[in-house]
C-alpha positions as CSV (number, residue, x, y, z in Angstrom):
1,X,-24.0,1.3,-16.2
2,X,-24.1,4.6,-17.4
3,X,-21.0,6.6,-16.5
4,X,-20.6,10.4,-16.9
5,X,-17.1,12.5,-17.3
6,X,-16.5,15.0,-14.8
7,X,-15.3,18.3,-15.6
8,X,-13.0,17.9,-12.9
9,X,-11.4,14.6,-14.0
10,X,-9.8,16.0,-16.9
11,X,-6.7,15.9,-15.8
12,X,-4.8,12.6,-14.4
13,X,-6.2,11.1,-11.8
14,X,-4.0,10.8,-8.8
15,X,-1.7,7.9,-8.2
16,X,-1.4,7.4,-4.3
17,X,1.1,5.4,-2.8
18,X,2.5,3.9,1.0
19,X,5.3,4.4,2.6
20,X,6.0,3.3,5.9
21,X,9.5,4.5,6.1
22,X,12.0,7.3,4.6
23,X,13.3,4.8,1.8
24,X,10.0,3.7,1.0
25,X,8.8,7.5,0.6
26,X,11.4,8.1,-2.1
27,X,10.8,5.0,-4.3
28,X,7.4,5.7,-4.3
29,X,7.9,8.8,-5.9
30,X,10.9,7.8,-8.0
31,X,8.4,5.3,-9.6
32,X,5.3,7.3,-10.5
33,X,3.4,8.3,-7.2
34,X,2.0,12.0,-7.0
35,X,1.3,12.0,-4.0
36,X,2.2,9.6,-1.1
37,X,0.4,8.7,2.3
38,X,2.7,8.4,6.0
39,X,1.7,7.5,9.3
40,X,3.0,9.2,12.4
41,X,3.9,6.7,15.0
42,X,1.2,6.8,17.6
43,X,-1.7,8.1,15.9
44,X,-1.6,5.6,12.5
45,X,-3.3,2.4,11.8
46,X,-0.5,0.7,10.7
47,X,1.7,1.0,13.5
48,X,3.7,-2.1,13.0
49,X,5.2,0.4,9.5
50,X,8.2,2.1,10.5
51,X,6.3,5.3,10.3
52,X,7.8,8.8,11.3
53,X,9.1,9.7,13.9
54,X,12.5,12.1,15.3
55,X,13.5,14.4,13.1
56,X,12.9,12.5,10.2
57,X,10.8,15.3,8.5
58,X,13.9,17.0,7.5
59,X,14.3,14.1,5.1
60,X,11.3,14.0,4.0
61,X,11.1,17.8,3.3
62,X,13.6,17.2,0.8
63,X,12.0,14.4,-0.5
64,X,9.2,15.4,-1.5
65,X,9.3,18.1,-3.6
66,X,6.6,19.3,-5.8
67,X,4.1,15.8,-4.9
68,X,2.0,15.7,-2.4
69,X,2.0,14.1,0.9
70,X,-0.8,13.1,3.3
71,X,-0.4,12.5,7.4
72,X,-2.4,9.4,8.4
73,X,-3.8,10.1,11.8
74,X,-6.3,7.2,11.8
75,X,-6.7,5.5,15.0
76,X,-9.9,5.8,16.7
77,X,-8.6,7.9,19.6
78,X,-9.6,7.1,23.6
79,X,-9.4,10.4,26.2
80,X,-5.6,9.6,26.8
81,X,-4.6,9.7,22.9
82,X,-6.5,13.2,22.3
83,X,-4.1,14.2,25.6
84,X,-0.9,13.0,23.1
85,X,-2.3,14.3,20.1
86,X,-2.1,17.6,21.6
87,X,1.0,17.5,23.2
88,X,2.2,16.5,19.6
89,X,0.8,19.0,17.4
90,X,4.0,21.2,17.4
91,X,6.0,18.1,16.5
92,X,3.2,17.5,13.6
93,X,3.9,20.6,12.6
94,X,7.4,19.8,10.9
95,X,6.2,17.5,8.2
96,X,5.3,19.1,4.9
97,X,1.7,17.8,5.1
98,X,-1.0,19.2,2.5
99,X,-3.6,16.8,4.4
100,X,-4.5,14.6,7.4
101,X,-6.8,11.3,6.9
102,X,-8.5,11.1,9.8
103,X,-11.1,8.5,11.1
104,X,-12.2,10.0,14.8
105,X,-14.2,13.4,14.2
106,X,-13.2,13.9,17.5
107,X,-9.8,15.3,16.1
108,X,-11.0,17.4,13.5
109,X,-11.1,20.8,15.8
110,X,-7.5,20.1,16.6
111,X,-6.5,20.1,13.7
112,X,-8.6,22.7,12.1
113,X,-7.7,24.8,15.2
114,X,-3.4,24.3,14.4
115,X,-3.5,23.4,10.6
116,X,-5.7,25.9,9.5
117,X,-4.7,25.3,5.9
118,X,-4.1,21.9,5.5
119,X,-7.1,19.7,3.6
120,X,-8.7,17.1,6.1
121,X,-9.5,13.3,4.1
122,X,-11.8,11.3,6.0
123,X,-10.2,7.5,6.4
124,X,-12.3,4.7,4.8
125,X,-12.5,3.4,8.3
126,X,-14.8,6.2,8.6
127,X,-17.1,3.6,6.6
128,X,-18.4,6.4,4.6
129,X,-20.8,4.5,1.6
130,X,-23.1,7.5,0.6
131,X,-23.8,10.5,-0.5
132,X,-25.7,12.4,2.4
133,X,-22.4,11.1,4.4
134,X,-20.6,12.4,2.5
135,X,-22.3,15.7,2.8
136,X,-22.1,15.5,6.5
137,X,-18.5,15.3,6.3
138,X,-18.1,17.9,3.8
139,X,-19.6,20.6,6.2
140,X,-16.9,19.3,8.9
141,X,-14.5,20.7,6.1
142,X,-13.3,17.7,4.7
143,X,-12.2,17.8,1.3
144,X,-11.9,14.3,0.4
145,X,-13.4,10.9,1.3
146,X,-11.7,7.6,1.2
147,X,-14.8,5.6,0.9
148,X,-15.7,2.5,2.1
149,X,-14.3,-0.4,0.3
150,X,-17.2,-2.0,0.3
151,X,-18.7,0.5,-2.4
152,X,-19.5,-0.2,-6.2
153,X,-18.9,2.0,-9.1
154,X,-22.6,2.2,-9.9
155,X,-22.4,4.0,-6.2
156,X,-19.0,5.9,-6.6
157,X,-20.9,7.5,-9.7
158,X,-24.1,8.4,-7.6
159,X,-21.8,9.8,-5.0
160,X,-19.7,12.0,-7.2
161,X,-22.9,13.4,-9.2
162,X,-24.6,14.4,-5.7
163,X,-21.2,16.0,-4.2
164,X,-19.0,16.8,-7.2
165,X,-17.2,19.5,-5.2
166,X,-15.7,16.5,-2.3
167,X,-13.1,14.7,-3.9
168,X,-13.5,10.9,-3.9
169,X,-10.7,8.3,-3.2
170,X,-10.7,4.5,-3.5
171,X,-8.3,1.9,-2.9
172,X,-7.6,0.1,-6.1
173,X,-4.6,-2.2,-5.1
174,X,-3.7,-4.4,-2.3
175,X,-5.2,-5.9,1.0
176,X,-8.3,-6.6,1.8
177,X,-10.2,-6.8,5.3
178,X,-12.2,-9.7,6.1
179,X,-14.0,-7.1,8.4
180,X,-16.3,-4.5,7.1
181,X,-13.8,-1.5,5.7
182,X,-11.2,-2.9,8.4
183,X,-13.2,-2.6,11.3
184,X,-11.9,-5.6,13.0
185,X,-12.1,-7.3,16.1
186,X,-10.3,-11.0,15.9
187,X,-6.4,-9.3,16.0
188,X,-7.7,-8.2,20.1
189,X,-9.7,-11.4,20.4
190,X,-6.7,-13.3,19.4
191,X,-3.5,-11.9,20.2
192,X,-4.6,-8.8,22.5
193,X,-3.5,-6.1,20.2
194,X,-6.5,-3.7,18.6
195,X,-6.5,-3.4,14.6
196,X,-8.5,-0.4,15.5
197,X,-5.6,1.5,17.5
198,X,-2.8,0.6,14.3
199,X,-1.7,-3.0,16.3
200,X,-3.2,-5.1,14.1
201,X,-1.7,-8.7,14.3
202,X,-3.0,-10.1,10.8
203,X,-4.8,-12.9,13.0
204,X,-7.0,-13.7,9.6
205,X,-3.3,-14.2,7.4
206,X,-2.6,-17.1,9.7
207,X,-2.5,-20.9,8.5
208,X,-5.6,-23.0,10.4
209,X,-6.8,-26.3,10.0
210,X,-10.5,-27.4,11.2
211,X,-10.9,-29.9,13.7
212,X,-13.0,-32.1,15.6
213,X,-12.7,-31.2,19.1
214,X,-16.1,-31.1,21.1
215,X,-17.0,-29.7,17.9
216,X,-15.6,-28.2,14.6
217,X,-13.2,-26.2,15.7
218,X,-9.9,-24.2,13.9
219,X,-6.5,-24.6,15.4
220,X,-3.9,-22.2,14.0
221,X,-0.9,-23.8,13.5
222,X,1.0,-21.8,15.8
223,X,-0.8,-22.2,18.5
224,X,-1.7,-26.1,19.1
225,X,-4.4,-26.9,21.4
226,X,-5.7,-23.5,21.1
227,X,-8.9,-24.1,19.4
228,X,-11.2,-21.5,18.1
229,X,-15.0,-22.6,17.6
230,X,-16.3,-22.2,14.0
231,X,-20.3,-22.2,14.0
232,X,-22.2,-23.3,10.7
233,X,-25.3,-22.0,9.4
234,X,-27.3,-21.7,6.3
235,X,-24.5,-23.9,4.7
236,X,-21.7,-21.8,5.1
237,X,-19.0,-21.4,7.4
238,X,-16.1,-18.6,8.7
239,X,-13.7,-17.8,6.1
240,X,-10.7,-15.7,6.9
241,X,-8.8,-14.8,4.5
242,X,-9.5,-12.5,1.6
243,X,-8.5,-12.0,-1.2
244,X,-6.4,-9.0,-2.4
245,X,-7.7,-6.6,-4.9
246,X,-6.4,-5.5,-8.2
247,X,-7.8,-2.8,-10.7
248,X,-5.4,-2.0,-13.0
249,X,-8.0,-3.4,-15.9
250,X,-10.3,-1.1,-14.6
251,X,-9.4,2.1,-14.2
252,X,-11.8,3.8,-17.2
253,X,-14.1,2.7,-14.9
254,X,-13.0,5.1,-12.0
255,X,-12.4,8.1,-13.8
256,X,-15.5,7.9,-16.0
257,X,-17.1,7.7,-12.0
258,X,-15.3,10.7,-11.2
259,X,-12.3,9.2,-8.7
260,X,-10.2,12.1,-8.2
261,X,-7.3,9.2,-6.6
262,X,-6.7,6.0,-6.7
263,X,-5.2,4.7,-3.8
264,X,-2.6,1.8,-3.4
265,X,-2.8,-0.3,0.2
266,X,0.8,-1.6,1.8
267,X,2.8,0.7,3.8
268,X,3.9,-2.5,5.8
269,X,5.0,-3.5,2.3
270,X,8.6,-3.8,0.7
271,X,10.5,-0.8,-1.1
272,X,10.0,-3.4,-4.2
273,X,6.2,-4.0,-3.9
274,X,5.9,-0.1,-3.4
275,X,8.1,0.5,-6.4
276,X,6.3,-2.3,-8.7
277,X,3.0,-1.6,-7.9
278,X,3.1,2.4,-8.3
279,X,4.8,2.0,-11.7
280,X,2.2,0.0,-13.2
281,X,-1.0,2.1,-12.0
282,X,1.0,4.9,-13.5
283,X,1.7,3.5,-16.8
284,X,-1.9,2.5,-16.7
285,X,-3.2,5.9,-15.8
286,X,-0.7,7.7,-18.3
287,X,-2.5,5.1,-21.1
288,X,-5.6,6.2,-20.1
289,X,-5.1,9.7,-20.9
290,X,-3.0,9.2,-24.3
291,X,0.2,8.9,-23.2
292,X,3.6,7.5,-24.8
293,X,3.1,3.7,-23.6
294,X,2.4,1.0,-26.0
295,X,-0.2,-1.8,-25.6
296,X,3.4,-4.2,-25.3
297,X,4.6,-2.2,-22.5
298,X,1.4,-2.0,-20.8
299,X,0.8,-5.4,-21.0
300,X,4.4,-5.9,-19.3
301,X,3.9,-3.8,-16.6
302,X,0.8,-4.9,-15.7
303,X,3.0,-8.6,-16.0
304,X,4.9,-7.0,-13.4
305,X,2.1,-7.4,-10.8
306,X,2.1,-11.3,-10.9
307,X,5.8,-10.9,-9.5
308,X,5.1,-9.5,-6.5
309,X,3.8,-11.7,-3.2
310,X,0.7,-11.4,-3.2
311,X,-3.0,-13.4,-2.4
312,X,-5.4,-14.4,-5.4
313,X,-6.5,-10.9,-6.9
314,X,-10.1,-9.7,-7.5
315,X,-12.2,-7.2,-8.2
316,X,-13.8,-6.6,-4.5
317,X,-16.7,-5.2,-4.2
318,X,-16.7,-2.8,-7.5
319,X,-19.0,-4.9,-9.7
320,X,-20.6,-6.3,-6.5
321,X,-20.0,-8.6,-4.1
322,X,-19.6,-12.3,-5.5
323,X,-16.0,-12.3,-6.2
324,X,-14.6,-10.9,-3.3
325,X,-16.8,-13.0,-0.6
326,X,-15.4,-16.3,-3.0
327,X,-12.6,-17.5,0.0
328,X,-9.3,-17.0,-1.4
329,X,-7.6,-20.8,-1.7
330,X,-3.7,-19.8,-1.9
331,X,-1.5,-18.3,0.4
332,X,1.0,-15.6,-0.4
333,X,2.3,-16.7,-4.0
334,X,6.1,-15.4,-4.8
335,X,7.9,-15.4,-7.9
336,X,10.6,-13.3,-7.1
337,X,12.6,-12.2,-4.4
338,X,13.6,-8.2,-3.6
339,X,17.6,-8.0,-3.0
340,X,17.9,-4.4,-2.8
341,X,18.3,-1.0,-4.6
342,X,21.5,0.7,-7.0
343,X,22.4,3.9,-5.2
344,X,24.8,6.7,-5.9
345,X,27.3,5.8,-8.9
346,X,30.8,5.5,-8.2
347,X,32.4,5.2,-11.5
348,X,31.7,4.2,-15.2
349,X,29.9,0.5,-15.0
350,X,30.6,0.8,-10.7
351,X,27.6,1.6,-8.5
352,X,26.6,1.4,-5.0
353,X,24.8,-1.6,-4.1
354,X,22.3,-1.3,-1.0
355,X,21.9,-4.9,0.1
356,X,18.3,-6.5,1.6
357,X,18.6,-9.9,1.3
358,X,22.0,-12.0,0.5
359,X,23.2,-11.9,-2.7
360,X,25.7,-14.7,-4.8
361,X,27.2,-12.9,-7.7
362,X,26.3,-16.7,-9.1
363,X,23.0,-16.0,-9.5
364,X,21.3,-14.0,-12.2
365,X,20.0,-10.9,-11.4
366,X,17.2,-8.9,-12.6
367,X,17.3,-4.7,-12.6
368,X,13.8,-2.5,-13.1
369,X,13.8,1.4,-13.3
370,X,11.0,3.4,-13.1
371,X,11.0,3.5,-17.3
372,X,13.0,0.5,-17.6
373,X,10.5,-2.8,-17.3
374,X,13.5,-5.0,-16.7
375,X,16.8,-5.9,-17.4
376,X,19.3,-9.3,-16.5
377,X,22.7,-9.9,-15.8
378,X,24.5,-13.0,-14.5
379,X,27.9,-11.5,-15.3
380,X,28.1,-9.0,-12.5
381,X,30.4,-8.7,-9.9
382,X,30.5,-7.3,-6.0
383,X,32.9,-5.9,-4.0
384,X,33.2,-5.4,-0.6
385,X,33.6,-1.9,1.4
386,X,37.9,-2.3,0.7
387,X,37.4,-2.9,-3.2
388,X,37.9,-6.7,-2.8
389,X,35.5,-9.2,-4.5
390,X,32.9,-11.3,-2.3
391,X,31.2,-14.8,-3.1
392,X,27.8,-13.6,-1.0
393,X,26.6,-10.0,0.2
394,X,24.4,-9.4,3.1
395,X,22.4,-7.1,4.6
396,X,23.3,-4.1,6.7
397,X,27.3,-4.3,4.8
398,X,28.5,-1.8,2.4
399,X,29.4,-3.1,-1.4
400,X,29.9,-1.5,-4.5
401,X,28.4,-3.4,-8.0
402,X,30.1,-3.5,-11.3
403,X,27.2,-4.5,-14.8
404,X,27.5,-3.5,-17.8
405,X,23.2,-3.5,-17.2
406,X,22.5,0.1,-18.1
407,X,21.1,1.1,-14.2
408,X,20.9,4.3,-12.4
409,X,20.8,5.3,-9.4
410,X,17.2,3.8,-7.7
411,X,17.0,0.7,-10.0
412,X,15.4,-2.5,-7.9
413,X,17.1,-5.3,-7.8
414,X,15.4,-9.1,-7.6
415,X,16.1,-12.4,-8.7
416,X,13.8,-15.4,-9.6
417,X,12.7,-17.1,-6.6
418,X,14.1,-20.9,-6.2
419,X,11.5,-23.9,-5.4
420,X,12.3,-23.4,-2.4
421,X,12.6,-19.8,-1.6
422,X,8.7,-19.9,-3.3
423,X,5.1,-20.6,-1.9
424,X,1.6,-20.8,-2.8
């Protein structure tokens, strides 16, 4: 493959991350995002993320800053939603959005009408996959596509020499669909809820066994007795789940394409796999462009990847088409577990500790910042909200955290996952 640099790629390429909540928002910028995509509840894809909602904006104004931040508005939207979009716009209005990704160009007036200066992006569940498309879209007045995730580099590089002036996105981390760019029918077909209106179910996640009932059938295991044909042909059968992708090897591929952003998938995802993730692509992408990280920290971010649940990783469909349509054999694989976040410090060595899943001062404990790959400590100690020491801390209580760790405020906390706190 011959690859050409773009003019316009000589500076970083973006690195853009989920957030399906307030919290999530902030670590992804803490830990390397530029810009960050939210969904509003209602009108997103992933409507089973927090999302935004009240006056949450207010928050997020403060937030953000000087990144960016992009407003999914992705569901494909029926007579009754473009009644609610409307009645929403003025609420829309609040968020500090510099675009919209949008799949329905049924919205697009709306929104050019109100947000006259705020970029459109269409949604890879657009399946946009070539250039003319892409053309098409970019006399709608969209400014950047999410493309289809089903395209190759070779493509990516055809599509940025024919419309240099669209920006192009692709999703280099995360889940993958078993449907074509997450079009998906089996989440209705299954459990009533539409993928394609943000209710998605993860039907294709599920555990299933085959059996012999009248016929092969699957039976998830879950549901007993409720048995699900699976028709054969040409010596294969129905597969699934996928696996997820991961293109942090990869990424002089992208630029020399001309990728303007590189997109991370999750905002159903932990604060930790938001934090992990980002921090890695943008030590990768800092590399990339001569910056102060060493091969050894590289190599130990990327590390960091492994230790976050995740399915088998591949390349999807960016050097074609054979690794990702290889079924994935492993379920979610865990190595560690994501106890919560430092917060505000209280004194010298004394820190707020913001508590997700229980914590026994017995066990070691591992603490990552943004520059910091990771650190342990065994010898820490909690305290409760009156100053008094605790033997376990759980969610939703107030503690405070004395380590001699050197942490700040936004550190992650984990520890080592136990045989039986693990699964692949």
């Amino acid at each position: 493959m011959i690859f050409r640099v773009f003019p316009a790629i000589l500076r970083l390429m973006e690195i853009l991350s989920p957030a399906g909540n307030v919290e999530k928002l902030k670590y992804a910028y803490i830990y390397g995002a530029d810009a960050a995509y939210i969904g509003i509840r209602n009108f997103s894809l992933r409507q089973k993320a927090e999302n935004f909602k009240n006056e949450e904006y207010k928050l997020i104004r403060e937030i953000k800053g000087g990144k960016k931040l992009y407003g999914a508005l992705n569901i494909y939207f029926h007579e009754g939603d473009l009644d609610k979009l409307d009645e929403n716009l003025e609420y829309i209005a609040n968020y500090p959005f510099d675009a919209f990704i949008i799949s329905d160009i049924g919205i697009v007036r709306q929104l050019q009408k109100r947000f006259p200066n705020t970029e459109l992006h269409l949604s890879t569940q657009a399946n946009c996959v070539n250039s003319e498309a892409v053309k098409m879209y970019r006399d709608m007045g969209f400014t950047r596509v999410v493309l289809g995730r089903e395209t190759s580099l070779k493509e990516i590089e055809r599509i940025k020499i024919a419309v240099p002036e669209v920006e192009i996105e692709c999703f280099v981390h995360g889940a993958m669909c078993l449907a074509y760019s997450g079009r998906c029918f089996l989440s209705s077909w299954m459990a009533d809820r539409s993928g394609n209106q943000g209710l998605c179910s993860h039907s294709c996640r599920w555990d299933y066994r085959m059996l012999q009932e009248g016929g092969t059938v699957l039976e998830e295991a879950k549901r007993p007795a409720e048995y699900y044909p699976v028709y054969e042909g040409d010596g294969f059968t129905s597969i699934l789940s996928s696996k997820d992708i991961c293109m942090i090897d990869h990424l002089k591929g992208f630029k020399d394409a001309g990728v303007d952003s590189l997109k991370i998938e999750g905002r159903m995802k932990s604060i930790y796999y938001t934090s992990i993730v980002t921090r890695a692509y943008r030590k990768a992408v800092d590399a990339l462009e001569g910056g102060a990280v060493s091969t050894d920290e590289l190599s130990g971010f990327r590390k960091e990847l492994e230790k976050v649940s995740h399915r088998e990783f591949s390349t999807g469909f960016y050097f074609g088409r054979e690794d990702i349509e290889t079924p994935t054999e492993k379920s979610y694989q865990r190595e560690y577990i994501f106890m919560g976040m430092i917060g505000r410090k209280i004194a010298e060595n004394q820190w707020e500790l913001i508590v997700k899943n229980q914590i026994r001062p017995a066990e070691p404990l591992e603490f990552i910042g943004p520059d910091i790959l990771f650190v342990t400590d065994e010898y820490y100690m909690v305290y409760d909200e009156d100053g008094l020491p605790v033997e376990q801390a759980d969610h939703g209580k107030k503690y405070t955290i004395t380590t001699d760790a050197p942490v700040e405020e936004g550190f992650i906390v984990r520890k080592k996952a136990s045989a039986k706190e693990s699964w692949k």
